[in-house]
N, C-alpha and C positions, 0 to 999 in steps of 0.2 A: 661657591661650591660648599655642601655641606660636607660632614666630615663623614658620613655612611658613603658618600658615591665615592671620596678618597677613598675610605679604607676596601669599598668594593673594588676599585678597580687594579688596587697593591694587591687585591686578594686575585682576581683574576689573572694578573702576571706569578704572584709564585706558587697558586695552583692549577698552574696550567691552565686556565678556562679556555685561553685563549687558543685558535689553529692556523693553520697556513692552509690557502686553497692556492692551488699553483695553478695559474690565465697561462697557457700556449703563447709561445712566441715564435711563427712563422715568417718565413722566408716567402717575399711575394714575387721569385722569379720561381720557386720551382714549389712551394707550400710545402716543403720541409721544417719538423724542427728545431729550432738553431736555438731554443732558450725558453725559460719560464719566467715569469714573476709572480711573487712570492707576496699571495695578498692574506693582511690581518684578518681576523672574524673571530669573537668574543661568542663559546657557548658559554652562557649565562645561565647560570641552575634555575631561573623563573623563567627568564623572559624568552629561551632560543637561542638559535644562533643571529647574531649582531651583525649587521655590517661597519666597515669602520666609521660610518659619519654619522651612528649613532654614539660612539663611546671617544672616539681619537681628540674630538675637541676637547671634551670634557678631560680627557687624560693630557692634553697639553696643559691647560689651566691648573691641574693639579702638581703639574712640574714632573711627570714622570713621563713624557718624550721620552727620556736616553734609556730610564727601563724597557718601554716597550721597544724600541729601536734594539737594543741589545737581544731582548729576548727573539727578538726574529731573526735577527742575523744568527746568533745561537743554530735554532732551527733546521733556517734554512742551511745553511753551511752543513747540517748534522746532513738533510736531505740531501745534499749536494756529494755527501762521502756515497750513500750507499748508491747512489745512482752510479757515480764513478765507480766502484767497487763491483758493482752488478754490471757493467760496459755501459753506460748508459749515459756517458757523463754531457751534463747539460750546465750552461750558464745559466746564474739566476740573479734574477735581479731585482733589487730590495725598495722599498718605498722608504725615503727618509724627512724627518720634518726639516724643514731652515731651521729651528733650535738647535738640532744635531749639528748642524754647519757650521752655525756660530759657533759653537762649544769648543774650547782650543782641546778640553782634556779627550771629547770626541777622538778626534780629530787623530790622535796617534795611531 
């Protein structure tokens, strides 16, 4: 990994490039619903909006998993207030890598 796609991708977590697109999570007895999850996608000031399995490898190898994993849960959790604030409150549910798992300091 060169050291531009690192410092791109640090750059992409602490200026925000990054968004959360929320996927429905329905109930298959009445199609209600019961929860969202809370998916990555990199606007990139060149290239667009990313999906994760353009950039997510590449940011494992760079060792910034627990960034990006932070920064979403961040997010989401921020989304998660106003929807409960607005009556609206829904579970959400986070994509994590197995790094995150391993990780004890994770983990707290």
């Amino acid at each position: 990994m060169t050291l531009d796609v690192r410092f791109e991708l640090q750059q992409a977590i602490v200026e925000n490039q990054l968004v959360l697109h929320y996927q429905p999570i329905v109930s298959t007895r009445d199609r209600a619903l019961v929860a969202v999850e809370a998916l990555v996608r990199w606007r990139h000031p060149t290239r667009g909006i990313l999906p994760p399995s353009q950039f997510v490898p590449a940011l494992e190898r760079a060792g910034l998993a627990r960034d990006l994993t932070l920064w979403v849960l961040r997010e989401a959790i921020s989304q998660s207030a106003v929807w409960k604030r607005d009556r609206q409150p829904l579970a959400v549910a986070v994509n994590m890598s197995p790094e995150n798992l391993r990780d004890p300091h994770f983990r707290r």
